[in-house]
C-alpha positions in Angstrom: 9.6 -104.9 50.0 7.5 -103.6 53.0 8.5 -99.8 52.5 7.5 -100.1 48.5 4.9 -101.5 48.7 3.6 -99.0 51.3 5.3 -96.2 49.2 2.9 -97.5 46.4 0.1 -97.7 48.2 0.6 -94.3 49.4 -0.1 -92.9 46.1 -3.3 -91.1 45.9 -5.7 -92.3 43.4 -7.8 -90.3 40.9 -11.3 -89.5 42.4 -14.4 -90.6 41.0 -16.2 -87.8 40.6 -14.3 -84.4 39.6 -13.7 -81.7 42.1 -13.8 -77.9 42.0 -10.2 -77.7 40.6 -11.0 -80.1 38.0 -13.9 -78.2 36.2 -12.0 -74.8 36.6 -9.4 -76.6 34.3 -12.4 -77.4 32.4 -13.4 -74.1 32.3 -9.6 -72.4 31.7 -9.2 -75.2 28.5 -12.5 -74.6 27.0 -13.5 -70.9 27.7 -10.1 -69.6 26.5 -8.6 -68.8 23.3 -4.5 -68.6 23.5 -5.6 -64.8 22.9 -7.6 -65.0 26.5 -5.2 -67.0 28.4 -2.0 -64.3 27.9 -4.6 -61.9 28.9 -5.7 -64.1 31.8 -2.2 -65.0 32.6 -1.4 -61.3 32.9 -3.7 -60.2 35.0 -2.0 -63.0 37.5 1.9 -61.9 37.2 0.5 -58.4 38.2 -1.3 -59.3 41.0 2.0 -61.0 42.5 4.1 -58.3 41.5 1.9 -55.6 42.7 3.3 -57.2 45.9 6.2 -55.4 45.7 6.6 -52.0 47.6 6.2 -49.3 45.5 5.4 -50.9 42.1 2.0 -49.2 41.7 1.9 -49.5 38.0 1.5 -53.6 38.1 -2.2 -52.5 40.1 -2.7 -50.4 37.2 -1.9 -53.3 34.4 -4.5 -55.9 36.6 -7.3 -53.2 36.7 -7.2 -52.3 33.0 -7.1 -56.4 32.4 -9.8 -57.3 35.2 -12.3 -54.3 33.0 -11.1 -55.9 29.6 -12.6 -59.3 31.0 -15.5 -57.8 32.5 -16.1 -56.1 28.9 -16.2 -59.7 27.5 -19.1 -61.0 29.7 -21.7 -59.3 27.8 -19.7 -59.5 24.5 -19.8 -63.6 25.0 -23.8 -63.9 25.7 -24.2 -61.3 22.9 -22.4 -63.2 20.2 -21.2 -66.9 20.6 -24.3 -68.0 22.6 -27.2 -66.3 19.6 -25.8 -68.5 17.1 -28.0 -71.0 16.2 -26.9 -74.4 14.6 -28.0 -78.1 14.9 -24.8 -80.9 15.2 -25.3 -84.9 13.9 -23.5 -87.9 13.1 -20.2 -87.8 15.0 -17.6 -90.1 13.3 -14.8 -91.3 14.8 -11.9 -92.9 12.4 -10.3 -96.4 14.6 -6.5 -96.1 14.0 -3.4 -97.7 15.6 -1.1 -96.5 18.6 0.3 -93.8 17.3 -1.5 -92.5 14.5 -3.9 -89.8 14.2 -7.5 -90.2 14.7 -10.2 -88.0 12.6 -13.0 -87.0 14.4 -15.7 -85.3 12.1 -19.3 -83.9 13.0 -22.1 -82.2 10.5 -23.1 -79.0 11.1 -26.2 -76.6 9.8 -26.7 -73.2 10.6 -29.8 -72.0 11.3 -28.4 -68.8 11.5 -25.2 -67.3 9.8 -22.2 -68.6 11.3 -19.4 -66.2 10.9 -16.7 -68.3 12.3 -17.2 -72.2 13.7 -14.3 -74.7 14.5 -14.6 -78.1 15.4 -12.8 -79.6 19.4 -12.9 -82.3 21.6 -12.4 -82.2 25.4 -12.2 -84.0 28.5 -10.5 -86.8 27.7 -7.5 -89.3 28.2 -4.5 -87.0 29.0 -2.5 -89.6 26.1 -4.6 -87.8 23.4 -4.2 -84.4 22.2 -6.8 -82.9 19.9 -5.7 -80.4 17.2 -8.8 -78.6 16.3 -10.2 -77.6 13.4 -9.5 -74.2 11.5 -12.4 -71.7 11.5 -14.9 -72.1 8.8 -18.0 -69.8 8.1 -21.5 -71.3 7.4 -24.3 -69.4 5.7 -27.4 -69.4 7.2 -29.2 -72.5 5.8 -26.2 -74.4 4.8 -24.1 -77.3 6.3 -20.9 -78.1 6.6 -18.5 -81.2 7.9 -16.0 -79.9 9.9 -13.1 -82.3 10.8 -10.2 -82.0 14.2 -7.3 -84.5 14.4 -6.3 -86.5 17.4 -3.1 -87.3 18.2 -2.6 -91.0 19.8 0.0 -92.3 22.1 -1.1 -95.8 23.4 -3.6 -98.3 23.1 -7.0 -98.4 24.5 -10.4 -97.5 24.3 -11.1 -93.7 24.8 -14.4 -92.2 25.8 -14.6 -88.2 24.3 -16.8 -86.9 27.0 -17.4 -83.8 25.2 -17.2 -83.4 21.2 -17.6 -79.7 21.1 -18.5 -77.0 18.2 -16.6 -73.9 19.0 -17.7 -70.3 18.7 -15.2 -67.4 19.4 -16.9 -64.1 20.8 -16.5 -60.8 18.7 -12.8 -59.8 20.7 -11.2 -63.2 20.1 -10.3 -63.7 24.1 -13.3 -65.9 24.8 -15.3 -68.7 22.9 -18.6 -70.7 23.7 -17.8 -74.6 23.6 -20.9 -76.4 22.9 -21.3 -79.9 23.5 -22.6 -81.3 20.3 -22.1 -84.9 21.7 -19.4 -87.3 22.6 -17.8 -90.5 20.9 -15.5 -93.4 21.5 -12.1 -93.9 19.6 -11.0 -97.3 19.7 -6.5 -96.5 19.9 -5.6 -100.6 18.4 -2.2 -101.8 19.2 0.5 -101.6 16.7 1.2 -105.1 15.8 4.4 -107.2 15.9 4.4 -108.6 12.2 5.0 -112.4 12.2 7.3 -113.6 9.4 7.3 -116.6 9.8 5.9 -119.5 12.3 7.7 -122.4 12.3 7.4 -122.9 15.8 3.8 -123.4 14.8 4.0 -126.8 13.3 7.4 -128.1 15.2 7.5 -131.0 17.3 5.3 -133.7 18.2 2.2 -131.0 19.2 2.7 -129.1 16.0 1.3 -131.9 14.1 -2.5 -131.1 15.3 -1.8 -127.3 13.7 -0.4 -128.7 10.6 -3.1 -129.0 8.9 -4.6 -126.0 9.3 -1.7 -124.4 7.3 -2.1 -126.3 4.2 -4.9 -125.1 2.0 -4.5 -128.1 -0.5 -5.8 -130.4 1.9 -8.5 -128.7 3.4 -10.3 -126.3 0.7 -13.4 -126.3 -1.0 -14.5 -126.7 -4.6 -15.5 -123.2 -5.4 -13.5 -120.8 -6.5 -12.8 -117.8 -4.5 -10.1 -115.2 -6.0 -6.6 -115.1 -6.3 -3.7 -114.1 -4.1 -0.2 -113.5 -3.5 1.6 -117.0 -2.9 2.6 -117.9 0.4 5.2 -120.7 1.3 3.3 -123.5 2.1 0.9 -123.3 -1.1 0.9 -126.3 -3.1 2.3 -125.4 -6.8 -0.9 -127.6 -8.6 -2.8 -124.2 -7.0 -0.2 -121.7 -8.8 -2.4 -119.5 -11.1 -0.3 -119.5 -14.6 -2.0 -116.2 -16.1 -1.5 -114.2 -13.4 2.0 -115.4 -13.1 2.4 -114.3 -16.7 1.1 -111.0 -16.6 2.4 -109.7 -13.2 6.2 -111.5 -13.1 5.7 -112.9 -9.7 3.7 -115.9 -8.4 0.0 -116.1 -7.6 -2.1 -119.1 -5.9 -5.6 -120.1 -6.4 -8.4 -119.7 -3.3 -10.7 -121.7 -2.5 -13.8 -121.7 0.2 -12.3 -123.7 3.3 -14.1 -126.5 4.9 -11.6 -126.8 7.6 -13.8 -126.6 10.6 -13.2 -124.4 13.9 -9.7 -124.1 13.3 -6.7 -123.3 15.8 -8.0 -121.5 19.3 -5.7 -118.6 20.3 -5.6 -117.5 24.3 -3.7 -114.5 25.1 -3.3 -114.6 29.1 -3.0 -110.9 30.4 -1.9 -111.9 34.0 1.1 -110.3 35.3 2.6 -111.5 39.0 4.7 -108.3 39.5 5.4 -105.4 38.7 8.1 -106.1 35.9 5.5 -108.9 34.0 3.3 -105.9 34.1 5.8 -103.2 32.4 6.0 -106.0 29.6 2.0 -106.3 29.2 1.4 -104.4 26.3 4.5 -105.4 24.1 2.8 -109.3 24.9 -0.8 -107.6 23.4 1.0 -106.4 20.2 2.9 -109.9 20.4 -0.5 -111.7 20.3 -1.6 -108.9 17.3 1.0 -110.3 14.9 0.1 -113.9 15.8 -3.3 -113.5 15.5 -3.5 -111.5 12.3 -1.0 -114.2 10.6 -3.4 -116.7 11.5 -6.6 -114.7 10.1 -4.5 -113.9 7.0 -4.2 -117.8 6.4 -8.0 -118.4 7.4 -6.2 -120.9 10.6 -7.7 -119.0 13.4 -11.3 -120.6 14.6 -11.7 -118.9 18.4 -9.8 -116.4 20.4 -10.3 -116.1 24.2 -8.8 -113.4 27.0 -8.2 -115.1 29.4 -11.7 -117.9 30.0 -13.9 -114.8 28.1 -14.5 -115.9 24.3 -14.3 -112.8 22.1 -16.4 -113.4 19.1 -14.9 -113.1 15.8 -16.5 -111.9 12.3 -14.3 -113.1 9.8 -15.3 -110.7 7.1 -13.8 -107.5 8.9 -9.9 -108.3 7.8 -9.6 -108.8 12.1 -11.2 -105.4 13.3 -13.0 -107.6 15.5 -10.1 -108.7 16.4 -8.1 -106.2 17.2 -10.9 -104.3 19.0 -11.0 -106.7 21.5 -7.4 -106.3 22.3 -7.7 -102.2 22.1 -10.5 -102.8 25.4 -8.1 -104.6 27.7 -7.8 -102.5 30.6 -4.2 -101.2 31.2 -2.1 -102.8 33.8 -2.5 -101.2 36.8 0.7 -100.6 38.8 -0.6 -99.6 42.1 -1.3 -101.9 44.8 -5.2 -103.0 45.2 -6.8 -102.7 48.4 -9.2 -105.2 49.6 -9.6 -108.9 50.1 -9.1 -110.0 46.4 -6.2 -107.9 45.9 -3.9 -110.5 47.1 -5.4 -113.3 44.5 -5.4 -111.3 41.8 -2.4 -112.2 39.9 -2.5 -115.8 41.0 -1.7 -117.8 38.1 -4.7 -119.7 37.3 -5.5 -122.7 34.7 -7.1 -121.9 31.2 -10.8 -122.8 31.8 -13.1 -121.9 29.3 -17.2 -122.8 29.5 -16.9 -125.7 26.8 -13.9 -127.9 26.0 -12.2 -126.2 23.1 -12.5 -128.7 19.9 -9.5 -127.6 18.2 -5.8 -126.9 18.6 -5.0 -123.9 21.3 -1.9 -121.9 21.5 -1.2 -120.1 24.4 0.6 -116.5 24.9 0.8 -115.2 28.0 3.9 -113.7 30.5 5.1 -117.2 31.9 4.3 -120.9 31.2 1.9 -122.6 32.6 1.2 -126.6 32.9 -2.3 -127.2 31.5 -3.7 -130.1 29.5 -5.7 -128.6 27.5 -2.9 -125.6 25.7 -0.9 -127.6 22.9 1.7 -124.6 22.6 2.8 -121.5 24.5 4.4 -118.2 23.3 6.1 -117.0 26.3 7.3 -113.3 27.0 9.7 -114.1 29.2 11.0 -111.2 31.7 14.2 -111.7 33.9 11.9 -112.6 37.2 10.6 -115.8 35.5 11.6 -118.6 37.9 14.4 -121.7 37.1 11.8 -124.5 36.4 9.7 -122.3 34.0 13.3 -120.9 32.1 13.9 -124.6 31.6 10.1 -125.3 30.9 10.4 -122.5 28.4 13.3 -124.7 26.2 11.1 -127.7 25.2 8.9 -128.3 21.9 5.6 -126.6 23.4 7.1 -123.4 24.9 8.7 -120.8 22.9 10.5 -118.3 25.2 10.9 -114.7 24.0 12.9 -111.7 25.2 11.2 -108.9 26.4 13.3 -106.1 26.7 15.0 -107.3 23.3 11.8 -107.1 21.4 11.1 -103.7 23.0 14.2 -102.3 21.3 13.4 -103.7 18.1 9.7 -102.5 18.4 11.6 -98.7 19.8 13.9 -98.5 16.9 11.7 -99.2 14.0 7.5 -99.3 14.4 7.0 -102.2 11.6 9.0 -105.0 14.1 8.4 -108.5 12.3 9.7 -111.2 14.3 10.3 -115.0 13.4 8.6 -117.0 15.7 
């Protein structure tokens, strides 16, 4: 494993601070219309063919193009860079891995706006902005103008530059003007969960029992009605609306049920394959943690020993934020002297001794007194003992790569845990 690992280590990393090349990409993305880089791009293939004896007229073609950008110079500050406009309130639509985000900004022209368009730039190379179609704004008017963004995976994405774009008069060159910058929040596409029985099985699933049956732990006021869930005790059925819409409805009430269960999802990976199955465990712990807010069961959720708090009145966007700012995992090899304890497996030690049940999901299973259950997404590397560790009541083992087929053939994976 010597040579791979110097192989990996090998691989140059991304700078800190962007070079020359970088902001001339800058420069060549943002300056340019499509119109401007065939122009551009010409002027190059007849510099390099002019290097051919005897073919004169490819000099000729790059001096006529080099004067049509020098003619643009004036035409830009003349045009793009006079308009006058003031830009507020960015808004940035959250959406799954996947979807498309909507970015949208509020423009007013202080002067007449013949043609304005909406980009972003300098971001994450996984998202792909589709900007806006021109729009004209009168002089003392505003308008929203609106660019999609085309999402990949999962993260949290800084949008360095949220730009309102102003072609010049010839339609070659345009002024980007920064008009801010934003976060999009990219959550990951959960793994719907069925069913749970693995929940409430076994000699530990007794202390998460309870917390699954509203008839023993609900209020006295009356909440609203929903759907009926197996579990629900029939003396909660609600008759009318069982009349009217054809299918059964249950009763809610406020809960007094205390914390509730404590969810951990464990991010550590030991190798490089636990770290290829990192984010199908993220959108693992997704479904199991939106099945538990669904049923009002979930009372604290920790990554790792950090506590993430939870407001239970945003249907789990909380929830699912947290997840979205997990850093990726990183497959290069750290240098320095903590690289080597990074991915030690370590104990689950939170600040203050959890008071309620905890279930555990994480990329192998780990002995710890204080985890009642594990969901384990087990990878072919995971060693004898914790394969036969991963058969008993308090560990549920799951394929990886089968769950990454599923989740590859069809986007809305439930699984039956």
């Amino acid at each position: 494993m010597s040579p791979f690992r110097w192989f990996i280590s090998a691989i140059p990393r991304s700078p800190k601070r962007k070079g020359l090349l970088m902001h001339l990409y800058y420069v060549w993305q943002e300056a340019f219309t499509p119109v401007g880089h065939a122009a551009a791009a010409l002027m190059m293939f007849s510099m390099f063919a002019g290097v051919v004896p005897g073919f004169w007229a490819a000099w000729v073609f790059c001096g006529l193009d080099f004067m049509y950008f020098l003619a643009l110079v004036p035409s830009l500050f003349m045009t793009a860079r006079k308009s006058k406009f003031k830009a507020s309130d960015i808004a940035v639509r959250n959406v799954y891995e996947g979807e498309i985000a909507t970015v949208r900004l509020h423009v007013y022209a202080e002067d007449k706006l013949n043609a304005v368009s909406l980009g972003c730039f300098r971001m994450d190379s996984s998202l792909k902005c589709v900007e806006s179609e021109l729009a004209m704004i009168a002089k003392g008017e505003s308008a929203k103008l609106s660019c999609k963004m085309q999402t990949k995976k999962r993260g949290a994405f800084e949008i360095p530059k949220v730009a309102v774009i102003l072609p010049e008069i010839c339609g070659a060159l345009r002024y980007a003007a920064k008009a801010g910058k934003a976060e999009l929040l990219v959550f990951p596409r959960p793994l719907r969960v069925s069913s749970f029985p693995f929940l409430i099985s076994g000699a530990s699933g007794v202390v998460f029992a309870p917390l699954l049956m509203p008839s023993l732990t609900r209020g006295m006021n009356f909440v609203g009605v929903r759907e009926y869930r197996e579990g629900d005790a029939l003396r909660d059925l609600h008759h009318k609306a069982f009349a009217r819409y054809g299918k059964p409805f249950t009763k809610e009430f406020e809960t007094e049920r205390g914390a509730g269960a404590i969810l951990v999802l464990d991010v550590t990976a030991r190798n490089l394959r636990e770290k290829s199955s990192v984010e199908m465990l993220i959108r693992l712990a997704a479904g199991i943690g939106l099945w538990l807010l669904e049923r009002k069961a979930l009372g604290r959720f920790f990554i790792g020993d950090d506590e993430i708090s939870l407001v239970q009145a945003d249907h789990g966007e909380s929830f699912l934020e947290a997840l979205a700012r997990i850093p990726p995992a990183s497959f290069l090899i750290t240098r320095g002297r903590g690289a080597a304890s990074e991915n030690v497996p370590k104990r689950w030690s939170p600040a203050a001794r959890p008071l309620g049940p905890v279930l555990r999901v994480g990329l192998f299973a780990t002995d710890d007194p204080l985890v009642h259950k594990q969901v384990v997404l087990e990878s072919h590397s995971m060693a004898a003992d914790e394969l036969k560790a991963a058969v008993s009541d308090d560990v549920l083992a799951i394929n990886a790569k089968l769950l990454e087929r599923s989740f590859e053939k069809s986007r809305d994976t439930e699984v039956s845990l």
